[in-house]
N, C-alpha and C positions, 0 to 999 in steps of 0.2 A: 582244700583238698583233704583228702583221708592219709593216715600214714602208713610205711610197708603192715605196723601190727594191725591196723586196724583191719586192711586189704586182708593180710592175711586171715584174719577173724570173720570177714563178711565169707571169702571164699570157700572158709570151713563149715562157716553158716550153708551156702549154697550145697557143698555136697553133700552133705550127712540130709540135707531135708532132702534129697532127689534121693539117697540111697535110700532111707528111710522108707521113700514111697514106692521103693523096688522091694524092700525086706516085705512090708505089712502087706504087698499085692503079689506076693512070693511069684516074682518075678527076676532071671537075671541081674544081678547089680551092674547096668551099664550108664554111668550117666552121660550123656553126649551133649555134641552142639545144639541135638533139638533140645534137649533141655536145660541148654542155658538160653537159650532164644523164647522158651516158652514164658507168656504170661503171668506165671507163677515166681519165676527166676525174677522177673521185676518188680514185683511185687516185694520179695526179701530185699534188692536192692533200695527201693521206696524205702520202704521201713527202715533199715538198718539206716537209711542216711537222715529220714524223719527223726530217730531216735537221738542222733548227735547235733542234729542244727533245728529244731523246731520243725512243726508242722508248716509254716508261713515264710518259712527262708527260702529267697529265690535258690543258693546253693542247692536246694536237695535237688532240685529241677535240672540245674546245670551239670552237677556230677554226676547224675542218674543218667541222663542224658549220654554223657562221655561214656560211662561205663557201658552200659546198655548197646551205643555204636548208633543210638537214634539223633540226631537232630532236637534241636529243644523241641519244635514245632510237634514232630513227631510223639517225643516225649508226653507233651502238654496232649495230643489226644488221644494217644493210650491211658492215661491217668482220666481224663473225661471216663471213657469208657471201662474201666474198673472201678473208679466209683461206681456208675451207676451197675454195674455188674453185683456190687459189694451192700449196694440197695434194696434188690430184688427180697 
């Protein structure tokens, strides 16, 4: 698993890129539940946990999973369909 600092570091990961993308689209800074639900939010989570356990560790899949509130299944074809998003 991740520890409270790491949580807390992914977390801060998560808001400052969602404010970010309210500052640069001079937009209200509101970040909500759509955007921690959004595809992009999974994507930091992916990586952030890619970056502690390797690319090929079942782990990233499993905590990703948890956090995210997806089912590994789930998980496993979101990540199908951002690669190939990540292709194009």
């Amino acid at each position: 698993m991740i520890s409270d600092a790491e949580f807390g570091g992914l977390t801060q990961e998560i808001a400052l890129h969602w404010m970010y993308f309210y500052i640069i689209n001079k937009l209200p800074v509101d970040v909500s539940d759509t955007d921690l639900g959004h595809p992009q939010t999974t994507d930091l989570i992916w990586s952030f946990l890619r970056r502690k356990y390797g690319d090929e560790s079942p782990q990233v899949a499993v905590i990703a999973s948890a956090l995210t509130g997806m089912t590994r299944n789930q998980f496993d074809q979101w990540l199908v369909g951002w690669k190939r998003f990540l292709e194009r």
